[in-house]
TIROKE-179306 format. One record per residue (C-alpha): x, y, z; residue in one letter; chain. Coordinates in nm, 3 decimals, always signed. Layout:
% residues N
[[X; Y; Z]; "A"; "A"]
...
END
This chain:
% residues 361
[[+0.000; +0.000; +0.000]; "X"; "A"]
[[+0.095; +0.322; -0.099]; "X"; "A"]
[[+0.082; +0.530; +0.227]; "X"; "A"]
[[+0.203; +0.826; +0.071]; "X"; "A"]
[[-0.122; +0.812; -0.188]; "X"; "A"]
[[-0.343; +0.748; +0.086]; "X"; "A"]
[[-0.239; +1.060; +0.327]; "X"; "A"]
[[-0.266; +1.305; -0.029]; "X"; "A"]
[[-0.606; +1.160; -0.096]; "X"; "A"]
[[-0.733; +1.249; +0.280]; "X"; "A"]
[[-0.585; +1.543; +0.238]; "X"; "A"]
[[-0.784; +1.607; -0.046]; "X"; "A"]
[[-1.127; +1.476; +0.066]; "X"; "A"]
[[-1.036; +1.703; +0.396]; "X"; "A"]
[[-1.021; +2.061; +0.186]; "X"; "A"]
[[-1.325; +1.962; -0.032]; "X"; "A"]
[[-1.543; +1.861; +0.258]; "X"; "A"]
[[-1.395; +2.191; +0.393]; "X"; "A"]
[[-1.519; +2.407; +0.110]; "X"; "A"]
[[-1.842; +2.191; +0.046]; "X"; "A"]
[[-1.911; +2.306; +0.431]; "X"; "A"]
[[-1.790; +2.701; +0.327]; "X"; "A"]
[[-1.986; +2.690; +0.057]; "X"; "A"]
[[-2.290; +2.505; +0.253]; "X"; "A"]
[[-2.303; +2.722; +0.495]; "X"; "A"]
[[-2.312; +3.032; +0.320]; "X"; "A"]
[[-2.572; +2.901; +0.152]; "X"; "A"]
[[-2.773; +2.848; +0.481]; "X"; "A"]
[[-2.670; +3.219; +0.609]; "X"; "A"]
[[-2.781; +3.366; +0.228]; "X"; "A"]
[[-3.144; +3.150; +0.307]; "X"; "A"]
[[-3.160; +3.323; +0.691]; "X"; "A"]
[[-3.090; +3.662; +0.483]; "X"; "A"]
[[-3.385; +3.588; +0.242]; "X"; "A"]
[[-3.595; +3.462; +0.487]; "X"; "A"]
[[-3.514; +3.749; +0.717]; "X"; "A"]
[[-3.610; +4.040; +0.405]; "X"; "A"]
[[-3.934; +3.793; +0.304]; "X"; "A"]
[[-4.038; +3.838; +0.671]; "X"; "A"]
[[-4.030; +4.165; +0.659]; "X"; "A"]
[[-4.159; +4.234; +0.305]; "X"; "A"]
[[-4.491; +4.045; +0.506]; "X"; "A"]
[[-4.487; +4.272; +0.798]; "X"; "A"]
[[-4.410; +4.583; +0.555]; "X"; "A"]
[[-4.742; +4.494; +0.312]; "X"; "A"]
[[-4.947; +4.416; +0.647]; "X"; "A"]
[[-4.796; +4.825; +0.753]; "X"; "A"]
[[-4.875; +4.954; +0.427]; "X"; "A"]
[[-5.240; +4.784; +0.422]; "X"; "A"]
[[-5.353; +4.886; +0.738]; "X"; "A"]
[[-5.196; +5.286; +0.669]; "X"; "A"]
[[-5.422; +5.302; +0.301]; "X"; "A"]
[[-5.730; +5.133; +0.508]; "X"; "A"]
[[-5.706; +5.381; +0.789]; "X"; "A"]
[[-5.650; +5.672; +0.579]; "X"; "A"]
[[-5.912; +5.591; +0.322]; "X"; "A"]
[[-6.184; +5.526; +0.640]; "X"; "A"]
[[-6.067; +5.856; +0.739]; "X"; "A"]
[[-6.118; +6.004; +0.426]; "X"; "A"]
[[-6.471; +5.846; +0.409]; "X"; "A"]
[[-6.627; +5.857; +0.731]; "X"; "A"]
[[-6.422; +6.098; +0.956]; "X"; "A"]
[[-6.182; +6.433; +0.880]; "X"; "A"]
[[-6.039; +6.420; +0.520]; "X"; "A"]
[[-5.761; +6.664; +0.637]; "X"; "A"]
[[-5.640; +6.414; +0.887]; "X"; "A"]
[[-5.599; +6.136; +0.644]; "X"; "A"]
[[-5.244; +6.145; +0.603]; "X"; "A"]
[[-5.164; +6.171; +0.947]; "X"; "A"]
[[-5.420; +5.833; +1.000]; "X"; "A"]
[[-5.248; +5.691; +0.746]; "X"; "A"]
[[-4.876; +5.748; +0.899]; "X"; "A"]
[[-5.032; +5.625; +1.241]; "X"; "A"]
[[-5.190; +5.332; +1.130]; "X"; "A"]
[[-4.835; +5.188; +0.924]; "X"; "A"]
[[-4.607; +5.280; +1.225]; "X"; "A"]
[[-4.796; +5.091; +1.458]; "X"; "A"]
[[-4.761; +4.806; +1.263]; "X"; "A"]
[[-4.391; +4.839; +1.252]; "X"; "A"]
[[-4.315; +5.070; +0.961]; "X"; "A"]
[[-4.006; +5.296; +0.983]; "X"; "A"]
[[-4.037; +5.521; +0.689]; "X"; "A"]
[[-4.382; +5.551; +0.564]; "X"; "A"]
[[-4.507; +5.774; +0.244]; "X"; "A"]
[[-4.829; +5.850; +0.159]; "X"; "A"]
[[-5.027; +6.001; -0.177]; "X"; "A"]
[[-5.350; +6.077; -0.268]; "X"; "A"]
[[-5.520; +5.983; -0.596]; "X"; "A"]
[[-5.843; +5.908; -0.818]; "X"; "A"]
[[-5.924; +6.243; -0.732]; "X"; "A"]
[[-5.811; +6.234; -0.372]; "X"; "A"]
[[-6.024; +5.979; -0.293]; "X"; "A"]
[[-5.759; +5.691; -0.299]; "X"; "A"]
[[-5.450; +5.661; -0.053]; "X"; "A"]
[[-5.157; +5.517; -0.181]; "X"; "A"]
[[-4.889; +5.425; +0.129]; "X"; "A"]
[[-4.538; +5.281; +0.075]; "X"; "A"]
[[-4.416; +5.135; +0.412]; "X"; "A"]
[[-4.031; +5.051; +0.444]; "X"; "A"]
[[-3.799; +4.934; +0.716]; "X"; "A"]
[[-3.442; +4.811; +0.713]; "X"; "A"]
[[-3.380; +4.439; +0.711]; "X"; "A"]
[[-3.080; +4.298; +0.878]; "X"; "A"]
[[-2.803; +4.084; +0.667]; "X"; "A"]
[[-2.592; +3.824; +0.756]; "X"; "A"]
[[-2.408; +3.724; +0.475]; "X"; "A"]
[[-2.435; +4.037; +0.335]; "X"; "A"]
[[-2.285; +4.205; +0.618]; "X"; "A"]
[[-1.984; +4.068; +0.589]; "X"; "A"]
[[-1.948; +4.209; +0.187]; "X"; "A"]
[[-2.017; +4.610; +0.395]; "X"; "A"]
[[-2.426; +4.571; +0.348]; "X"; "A"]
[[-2.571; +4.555; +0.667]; "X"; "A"]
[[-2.878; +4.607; +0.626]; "X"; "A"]
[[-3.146; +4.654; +0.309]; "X"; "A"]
[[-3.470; +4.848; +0.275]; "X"; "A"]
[[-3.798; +4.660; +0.237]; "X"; "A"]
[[-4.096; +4.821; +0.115]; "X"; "A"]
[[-4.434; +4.765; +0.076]; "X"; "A"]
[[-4.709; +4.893; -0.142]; "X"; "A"]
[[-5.095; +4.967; -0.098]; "X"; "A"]
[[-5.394; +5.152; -0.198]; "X"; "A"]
[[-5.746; +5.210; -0.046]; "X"; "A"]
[[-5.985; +5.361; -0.191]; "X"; "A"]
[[-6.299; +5.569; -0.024]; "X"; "A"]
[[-6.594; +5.507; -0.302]; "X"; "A"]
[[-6.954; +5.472; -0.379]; "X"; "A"]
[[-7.035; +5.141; -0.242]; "X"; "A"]
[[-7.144; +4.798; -0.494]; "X"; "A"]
[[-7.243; +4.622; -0.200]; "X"; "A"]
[[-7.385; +4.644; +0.143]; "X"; "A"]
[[-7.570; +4.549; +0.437]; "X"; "A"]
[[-7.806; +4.683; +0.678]; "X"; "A"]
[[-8.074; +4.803; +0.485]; "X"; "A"]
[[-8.442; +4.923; +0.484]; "X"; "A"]
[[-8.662; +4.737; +0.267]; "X"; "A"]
[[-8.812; +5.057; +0.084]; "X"; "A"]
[[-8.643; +5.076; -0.290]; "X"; "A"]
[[-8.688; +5.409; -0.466]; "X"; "A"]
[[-8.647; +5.445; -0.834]; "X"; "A"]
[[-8.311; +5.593; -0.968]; "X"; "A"]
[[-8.457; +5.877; -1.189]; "X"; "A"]
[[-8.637; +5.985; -0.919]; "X"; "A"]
[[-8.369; +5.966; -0.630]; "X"; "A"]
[[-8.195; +6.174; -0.884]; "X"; "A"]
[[-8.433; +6.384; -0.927]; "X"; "A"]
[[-8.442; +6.408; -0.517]; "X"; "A"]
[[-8.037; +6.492; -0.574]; "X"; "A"]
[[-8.074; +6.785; -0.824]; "X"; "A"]
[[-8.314; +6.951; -0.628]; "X"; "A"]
[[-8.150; +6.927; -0.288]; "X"; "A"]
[[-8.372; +6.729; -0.077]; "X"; "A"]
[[-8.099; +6.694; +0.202]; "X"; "A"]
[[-7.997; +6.852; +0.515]; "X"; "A"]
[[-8.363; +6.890; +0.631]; "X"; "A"]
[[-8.530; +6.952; +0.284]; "X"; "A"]
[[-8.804; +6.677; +0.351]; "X"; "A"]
[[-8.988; +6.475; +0.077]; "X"; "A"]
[[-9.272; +6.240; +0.145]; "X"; "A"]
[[-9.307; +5.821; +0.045]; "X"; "A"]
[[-9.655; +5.727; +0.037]; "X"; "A"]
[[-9.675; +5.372; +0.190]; "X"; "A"]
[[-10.006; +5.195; +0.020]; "X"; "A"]
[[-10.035; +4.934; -0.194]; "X"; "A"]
[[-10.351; +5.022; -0.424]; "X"; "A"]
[[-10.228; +5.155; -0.756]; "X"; "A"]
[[-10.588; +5.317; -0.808]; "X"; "A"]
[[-10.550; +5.525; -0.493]; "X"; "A"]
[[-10.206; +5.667; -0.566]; "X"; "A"]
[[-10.162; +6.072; -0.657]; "X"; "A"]
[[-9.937; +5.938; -0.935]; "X"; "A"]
[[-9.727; +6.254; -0.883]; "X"; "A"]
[[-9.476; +6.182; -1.143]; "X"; "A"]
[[-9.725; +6.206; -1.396]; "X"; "A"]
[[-9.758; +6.519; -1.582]; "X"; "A"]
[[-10.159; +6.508; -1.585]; "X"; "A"]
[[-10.205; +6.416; -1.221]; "X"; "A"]
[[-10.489; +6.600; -1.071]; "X"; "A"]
[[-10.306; +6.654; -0.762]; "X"; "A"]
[[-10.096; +6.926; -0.641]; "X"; "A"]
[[-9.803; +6.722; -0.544]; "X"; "A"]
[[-9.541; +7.060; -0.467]; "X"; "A"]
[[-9.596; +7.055; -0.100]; "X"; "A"]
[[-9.391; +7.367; +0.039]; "X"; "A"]
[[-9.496; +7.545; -0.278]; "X"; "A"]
[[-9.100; +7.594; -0.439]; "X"; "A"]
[[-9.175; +7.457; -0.774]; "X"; "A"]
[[-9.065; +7.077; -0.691]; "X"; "A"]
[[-9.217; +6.759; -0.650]; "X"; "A"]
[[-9.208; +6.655; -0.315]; "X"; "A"]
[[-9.372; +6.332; -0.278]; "X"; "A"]
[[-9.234; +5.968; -0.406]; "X"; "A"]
[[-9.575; +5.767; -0.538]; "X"; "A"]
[[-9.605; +5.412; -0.616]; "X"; "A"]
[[-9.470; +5.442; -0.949]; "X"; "A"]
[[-9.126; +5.572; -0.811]; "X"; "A"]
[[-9.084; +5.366; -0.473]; "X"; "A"]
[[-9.134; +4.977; -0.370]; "X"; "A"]
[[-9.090; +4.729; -0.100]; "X"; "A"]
[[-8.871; +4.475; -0.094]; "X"; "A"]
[[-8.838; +4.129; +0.040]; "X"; "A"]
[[-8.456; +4.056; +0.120]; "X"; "A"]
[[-8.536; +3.683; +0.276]; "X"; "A"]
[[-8.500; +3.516; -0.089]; "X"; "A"]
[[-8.158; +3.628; -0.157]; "X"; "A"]
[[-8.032; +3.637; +0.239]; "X"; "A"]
[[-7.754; +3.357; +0.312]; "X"; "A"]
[[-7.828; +3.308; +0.608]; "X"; "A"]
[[-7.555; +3.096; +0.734]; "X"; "A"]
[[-7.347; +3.426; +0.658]; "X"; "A"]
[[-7.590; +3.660; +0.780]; "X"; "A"]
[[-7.834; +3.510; +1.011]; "X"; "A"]
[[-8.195; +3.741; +0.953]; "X"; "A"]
[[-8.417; +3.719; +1.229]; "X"; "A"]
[[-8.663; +3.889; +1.007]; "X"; "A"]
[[-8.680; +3.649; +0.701]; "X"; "A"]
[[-8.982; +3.495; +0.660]; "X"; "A"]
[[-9.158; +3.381; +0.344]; "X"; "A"]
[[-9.391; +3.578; +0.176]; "X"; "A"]
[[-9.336; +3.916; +0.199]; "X"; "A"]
[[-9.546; +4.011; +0.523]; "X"; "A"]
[[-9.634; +4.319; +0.660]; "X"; "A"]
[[-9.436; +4.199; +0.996]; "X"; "A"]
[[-9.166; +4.113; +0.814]; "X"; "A"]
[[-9.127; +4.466; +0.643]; "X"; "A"]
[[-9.182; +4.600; +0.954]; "X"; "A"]
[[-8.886; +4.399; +1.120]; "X"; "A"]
[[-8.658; +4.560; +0.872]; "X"; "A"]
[[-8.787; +4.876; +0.915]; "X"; "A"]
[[-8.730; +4.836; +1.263]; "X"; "A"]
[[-8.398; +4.612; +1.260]; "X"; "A"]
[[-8.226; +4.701; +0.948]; "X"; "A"]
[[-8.176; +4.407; +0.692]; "X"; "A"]
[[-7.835; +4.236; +0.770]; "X"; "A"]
[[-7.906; +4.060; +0.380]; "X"; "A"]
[[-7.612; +4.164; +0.197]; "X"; "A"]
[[-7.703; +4.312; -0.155]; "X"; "A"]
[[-7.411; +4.314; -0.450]; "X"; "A"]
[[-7.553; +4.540; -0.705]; "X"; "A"]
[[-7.682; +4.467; -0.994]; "X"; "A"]
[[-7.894; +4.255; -0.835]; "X"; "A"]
[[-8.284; +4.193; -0.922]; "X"; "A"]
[[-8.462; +4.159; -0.574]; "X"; "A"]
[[-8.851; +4.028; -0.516]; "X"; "A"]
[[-9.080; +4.301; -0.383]; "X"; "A"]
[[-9.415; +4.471; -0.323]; "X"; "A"]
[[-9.596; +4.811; -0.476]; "X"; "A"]
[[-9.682; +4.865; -0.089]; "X"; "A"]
[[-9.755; +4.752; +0.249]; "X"; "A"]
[[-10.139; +4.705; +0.346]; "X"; "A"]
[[-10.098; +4.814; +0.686]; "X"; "A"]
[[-9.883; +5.107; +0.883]; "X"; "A"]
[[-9.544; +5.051; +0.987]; "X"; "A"]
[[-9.600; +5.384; +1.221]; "X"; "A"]
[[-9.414; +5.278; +1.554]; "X"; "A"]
[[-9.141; +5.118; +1.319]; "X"; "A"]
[[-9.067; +5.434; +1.156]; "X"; "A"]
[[-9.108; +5.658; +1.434]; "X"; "A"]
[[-8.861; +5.444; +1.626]; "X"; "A"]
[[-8.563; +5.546; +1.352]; "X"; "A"]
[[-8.669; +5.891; +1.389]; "X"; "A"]
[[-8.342; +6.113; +1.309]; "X"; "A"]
[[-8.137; +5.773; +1.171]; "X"; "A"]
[[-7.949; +5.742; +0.871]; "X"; "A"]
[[-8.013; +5.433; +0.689]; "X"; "A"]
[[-7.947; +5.276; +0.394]; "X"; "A"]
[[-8.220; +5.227; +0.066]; "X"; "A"]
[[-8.171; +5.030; -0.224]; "X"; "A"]
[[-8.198; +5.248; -0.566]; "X"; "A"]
[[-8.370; +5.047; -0.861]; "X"; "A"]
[[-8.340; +5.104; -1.256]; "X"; "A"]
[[-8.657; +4.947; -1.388]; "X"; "A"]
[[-8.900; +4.658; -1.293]; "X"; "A"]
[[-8.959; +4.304; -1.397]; "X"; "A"]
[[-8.625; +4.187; -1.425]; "X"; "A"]
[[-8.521; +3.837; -1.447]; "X"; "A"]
[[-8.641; +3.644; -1.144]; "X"; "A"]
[[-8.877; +3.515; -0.956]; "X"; "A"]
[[-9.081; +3.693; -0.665]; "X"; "A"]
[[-9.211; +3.508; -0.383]; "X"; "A"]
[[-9.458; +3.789; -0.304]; "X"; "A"]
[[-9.827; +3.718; -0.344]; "X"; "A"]
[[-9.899; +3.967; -0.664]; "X"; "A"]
[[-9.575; +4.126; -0.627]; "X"; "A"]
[[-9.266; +4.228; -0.859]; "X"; "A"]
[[-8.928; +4.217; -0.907]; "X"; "A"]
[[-8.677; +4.541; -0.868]; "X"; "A"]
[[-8.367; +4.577; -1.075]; "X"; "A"]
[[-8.142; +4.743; -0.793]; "X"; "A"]
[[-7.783; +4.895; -0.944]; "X"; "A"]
[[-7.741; +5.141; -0.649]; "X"; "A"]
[[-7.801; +5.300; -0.314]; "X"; "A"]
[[-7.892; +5.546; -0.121]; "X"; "A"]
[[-7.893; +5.748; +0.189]; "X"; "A"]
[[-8.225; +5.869; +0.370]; "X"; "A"]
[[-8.253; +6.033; +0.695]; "X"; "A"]
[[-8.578; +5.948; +0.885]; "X"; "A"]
[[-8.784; +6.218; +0.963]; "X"; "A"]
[[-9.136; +6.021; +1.051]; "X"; "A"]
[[-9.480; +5.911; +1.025]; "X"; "A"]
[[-9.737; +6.069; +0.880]; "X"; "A"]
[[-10.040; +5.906; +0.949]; "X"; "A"]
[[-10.320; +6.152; +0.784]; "X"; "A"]
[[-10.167; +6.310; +0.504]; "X"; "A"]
[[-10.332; +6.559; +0.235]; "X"; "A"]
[[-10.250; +6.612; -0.116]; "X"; "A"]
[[-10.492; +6.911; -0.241]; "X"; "A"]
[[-10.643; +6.892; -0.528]; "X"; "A"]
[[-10.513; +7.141; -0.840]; "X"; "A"]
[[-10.747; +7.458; -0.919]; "X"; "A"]
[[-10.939; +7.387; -1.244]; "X"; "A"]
[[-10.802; +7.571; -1.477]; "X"; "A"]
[[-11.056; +7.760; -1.613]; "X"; "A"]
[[-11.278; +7.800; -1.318]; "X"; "A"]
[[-11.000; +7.807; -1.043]; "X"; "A"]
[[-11.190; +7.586; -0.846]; "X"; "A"]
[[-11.103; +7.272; -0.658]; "X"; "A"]
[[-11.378; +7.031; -0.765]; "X"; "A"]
[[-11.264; +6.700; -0.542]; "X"; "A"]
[[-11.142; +6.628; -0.188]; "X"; "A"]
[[-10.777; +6.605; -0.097]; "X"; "A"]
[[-10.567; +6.298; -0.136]; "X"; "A"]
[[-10.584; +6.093; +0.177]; "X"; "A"]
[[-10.290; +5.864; +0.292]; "X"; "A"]
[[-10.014; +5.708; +0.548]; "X"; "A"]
[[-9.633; +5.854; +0.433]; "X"; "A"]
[[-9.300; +5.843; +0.500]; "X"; "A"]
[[-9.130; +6.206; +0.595]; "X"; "A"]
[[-8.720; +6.182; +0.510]; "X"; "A"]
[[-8.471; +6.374; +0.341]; "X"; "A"]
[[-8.149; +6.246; +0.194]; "X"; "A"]
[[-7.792; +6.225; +0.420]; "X"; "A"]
[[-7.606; +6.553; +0.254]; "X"; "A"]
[[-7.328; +6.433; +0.502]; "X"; "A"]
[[-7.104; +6.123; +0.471]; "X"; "A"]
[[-7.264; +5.935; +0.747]; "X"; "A"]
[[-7.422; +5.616; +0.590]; "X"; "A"]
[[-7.196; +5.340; +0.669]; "X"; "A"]
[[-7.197; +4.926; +0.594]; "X"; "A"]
[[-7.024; +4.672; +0.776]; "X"; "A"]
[[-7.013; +4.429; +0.496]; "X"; "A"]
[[-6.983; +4.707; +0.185]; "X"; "A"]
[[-6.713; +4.740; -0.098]; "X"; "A"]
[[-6.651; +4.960; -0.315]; "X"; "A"]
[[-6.503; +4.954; -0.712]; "X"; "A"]
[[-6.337; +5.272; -0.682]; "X"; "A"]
[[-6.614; +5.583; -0.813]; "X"; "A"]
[[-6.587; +5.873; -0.583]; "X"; "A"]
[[-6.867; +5.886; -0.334]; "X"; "A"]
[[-7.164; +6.097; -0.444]; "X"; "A"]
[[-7.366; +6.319; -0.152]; "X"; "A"]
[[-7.662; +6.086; -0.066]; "X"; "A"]
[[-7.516; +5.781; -0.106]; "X"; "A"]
[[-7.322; +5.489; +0.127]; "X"; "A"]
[[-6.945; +5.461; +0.093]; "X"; "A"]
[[-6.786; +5.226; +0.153]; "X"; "A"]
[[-6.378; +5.138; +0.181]; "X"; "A"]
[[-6.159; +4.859; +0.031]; "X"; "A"]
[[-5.807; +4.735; -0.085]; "X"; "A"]
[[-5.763; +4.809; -0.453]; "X"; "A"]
[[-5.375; +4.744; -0.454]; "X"; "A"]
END
């Protein structure tokens, strides 16, 4: 045997195992490096999530000129160092980037210890394309606009008649009504007939092993209106969405309504009628909602008059006054009307409607 060989060949199997191990172990430092930056890349984008959500609630639903500063707040305390924030879309969207120095290893030994990890996100404060929480009462869009462009808010009250009987309404929408629908006398309309307003029943589209509904019966009953009237729908509505409803209810919901006196709550706003689907409501309808709203509840109105208009040739008022049970409101001018379960695609909020806030980066 060739000892000499032997002792070169250990020798050799010595200094590779040597720099296998080198190599081997900087490979293990380089993954602790990695690791280390991918750990804080997560706590970064969970910084720079929570900064655009805070700032864009802020925007929405609190002081717009505090936004920034929410936004700075909110990424700090989730362990941002340097945090930078923008506003876009119109100011309605906050952009944060959220950084903070990761520590090296292997690097630190080539002079880099350390190496800034950012994060990016965007929330955005916006009309909202779904939501929870609602009343059942729909109103038509043309005429919700209508309400908009002629500054029913803050106060400005309009009236929902409540019936049922398409024979007994004013019909105030129609240009040959023989009522006097222009209640204050200023040249508006002021009441919402049966033509531009309907019920709804939210139990056939409710899931309720997501949102249990107390209220949900079948059928569309007056108790069951009167629930959500009461209670708020918890259904949760992702517009467009064609919903089963009623013209009207055949009895009062007075107590309900006058127990939301002064809340803001959230109404559905429908396009058109008969839309595909079904409508468990005895004689009922379907509404094709795209949209909604934001009423503040004024009261009940148990015995209210529409006058008749003057003939106009004689001047006189030939028939008695319209007769009926109405709804007083006037639409939120304030951002106020809020959803636990709503998102939002990114439109700027309009006045009388529910925002909502969400992630769009």
């Amino acid at each position: 045997m060739n000892i000499r060989r032997v002792m070169e060949q250990q020798g050799q199997t010595l200094i590779i195992v040597a720099v296998a191990l080198t190599v081997l172990l900087m490979f293990v430092a380089l993954a602790i490096d990695v690791g280390n930056m991918y750990q804080v890349r997560r706590q970064m984008q969970n910084a720079a999530d929570a900064g655009a959500l805070a700032g864009a609630r802020e925007l929405c639903f609190g002081d717009p000129s505090q936004a920034e500063a929410r936004a700075i707040e909110y990424a700090r305390m989730n362990g941002a160092e340097d945090v930078q924030v923008t506003f876009t879309n119109g100011g309605w969207t906050v952009e944060v980037v959220a950084g903070e120095s990761a520590d090296m290893y292997v690097a630190d030994i080539m002079g880099i210890p350390t190496v800034d990890v950012p994060a990016e996100a965007a929330a955005t404060c916006g009309e909202a394309v779904s939501a929870c929480g609602l009343w059942p009462i729909a109103f038509k869009l043309s005429t919700w606009q209508y309400l908009l462009d002629n500054g029913y808010g803050c106060g400005d009250r309009f009236f929902v008649w409540t019936g049922d009987n398409l024979n007994d309404s004013p019909r105030c929408w129609d240009p040959n009504t023989i009522y006097d629908c222009d209640v204050d006398d200023d040249g508006k309309i002021d009441f919402v007939d049966i033509v531009s307003r309907g019920w709804l029943d939210f139990s056939d589209i409710t899931d309720v092993t997501l949102y249990p509904d107390a209220c949900a019966k079948s059928g569309c009953g007056e108790s069951e209106l009167a629930c959500w009237i009461e209670d708020d729908s918890p259904a949760k509505i992702i517009v467009p969405s064609c919903i089963p409803g009623l013209q009207g209810v055949k009895a009062g919901v007075k107590d309900e309504v006058n127990s939301r006196i002064n809340d803001l709550v959230g109404v559905p706003l429908f396009e058109s009628r008969g839309c595909s689907g079904t409508s468990s409501c005895p004689g009922g309808d379907t509404y094709y909602v795209t949209g909604f709203g934001c009423i503040r509840v004024e009261g009940w109105i148990h015995n209210f008059e529409l006058p008749q208009k003057p003939d106009p040739v004689t001047g006189k008022i030939k028939q008695p006054p319209w007769k009926g049970h109405v709804i007083a409101a006037s639409i939120n001018c304030r951002p106020g009307c809020t959803t636990d379960c709503g998102e939002t695609g990114g439109t700027p909020p309009e006045m009388g409607g529910i925002r909502a806030v969400s992630l769009v980066k």
